[in-house]
N, C-alpha and C positions, 0 to 999 in steps of 0.2 A: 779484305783486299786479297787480289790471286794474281802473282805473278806465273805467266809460262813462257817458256822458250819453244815457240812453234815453228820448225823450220829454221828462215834466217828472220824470225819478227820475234821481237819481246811484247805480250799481249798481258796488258794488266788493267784488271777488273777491280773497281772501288763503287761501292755503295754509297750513293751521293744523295740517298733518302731522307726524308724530311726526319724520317728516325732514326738513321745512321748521322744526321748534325747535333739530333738532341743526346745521344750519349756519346758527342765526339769531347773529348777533355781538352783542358784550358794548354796553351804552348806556356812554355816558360815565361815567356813578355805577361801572358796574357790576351795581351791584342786579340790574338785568333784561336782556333777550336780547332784542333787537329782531327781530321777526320779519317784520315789513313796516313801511315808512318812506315817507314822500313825501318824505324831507328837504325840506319847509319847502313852502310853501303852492304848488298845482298851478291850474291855470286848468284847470274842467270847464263847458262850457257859459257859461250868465251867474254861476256863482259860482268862488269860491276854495276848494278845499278843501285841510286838514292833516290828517295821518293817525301816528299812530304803532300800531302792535299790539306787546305786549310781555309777554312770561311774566317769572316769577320767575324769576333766575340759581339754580341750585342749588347752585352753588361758590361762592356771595359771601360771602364772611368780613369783618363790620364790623373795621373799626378798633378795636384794644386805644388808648383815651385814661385 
């Protein structure tokens, strides 16, 4: 992932590749597959940005309750 502060535009680039999904890791739930992360808010410019990008886990099996 590449965040830039171009001007007055925040421009961010994520690889949303059939092989940036297969090495993206499991989220905490499991549910989804983090494919890009700021882990937790980045300074760009004069703002803060959070980013999470995330597909559907294909192996995530709910809980039997």
């Amino acid at each position: 992932m590449n965040i830039e502060h171009q001007s007055d535009k925040i421009v961010i680039t994520i690889d949303i590749s059939e092989a940036a999904r297969k090495r993206a890791s499991p989220s905490s739930s499991g549910k989804t597959l983090m494919v890009a992360t700021t882990n937790g808010f980045k300074r760009v410019g004069p703002v803060s940005v959070s980013l999470n990008c995330t597909v559907p886990n294909p192996n995530y099996m709910p809980p039997n309750l």
